[in-house]
C-alpha angles and dihedrals in degrees: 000000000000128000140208132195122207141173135199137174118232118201128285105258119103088212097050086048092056096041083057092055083048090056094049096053081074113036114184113262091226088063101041079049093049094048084050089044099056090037104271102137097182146002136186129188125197127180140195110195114317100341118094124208119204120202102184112181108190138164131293095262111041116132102205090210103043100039089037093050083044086046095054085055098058126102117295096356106105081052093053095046083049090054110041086050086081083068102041091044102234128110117297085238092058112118122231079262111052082047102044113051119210124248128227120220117236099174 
């Protein structure tokens, strides 16, 4: 299993914020079918206060590049990244990585 660690800032508005964690309460099945489909087996987000934190496991031989560019293709996907930007405060045409920054491990 591999694992990557991302972080991301949403806006600065309190209602927008909650009305993210809302949204991802119900994430819509098309997107959670698209990350098993190109090998994420699982993903969490946290947040504190307006700063997310990603932890992504997927499997051995996931190429983030290649599988992230192939996810962004699947059905739906390029919609729900559209929406969720209001929120994250960059363009509606923005990709998952140009949004979510990897993180480097330290320890």
């Amino acid at each position: 299993m591999k694992r990557y660690c991302q972080t991301l800032s949403l806006v600065d508005n309190e209602e927008l914020i909650q009305k993210y964690c809302e949204v991802h309460k119900n994430v819509w099945p098309e997107i959670i079918e698209g990350q098993r489909e190109v090998g994420i087996l699982d993903m969490q987000i946290y947040r504190k206060g307006r700063n997310l934190f990603m932890i992504m496991d997927t499997v051995d031989d996931f190429d983030f590049e290649k599988d992230m560019a192939r996810l962004a293709t699947l059905p739906r996907q390029a919609e729900w990244e559209a929406y969720v930007a209001q929120f994250q405060g960059c363009s509606v045409d923005a990709r998952s990585d140009e949004k979510w920054q990897l993180m480097e491990r330290i320890f």
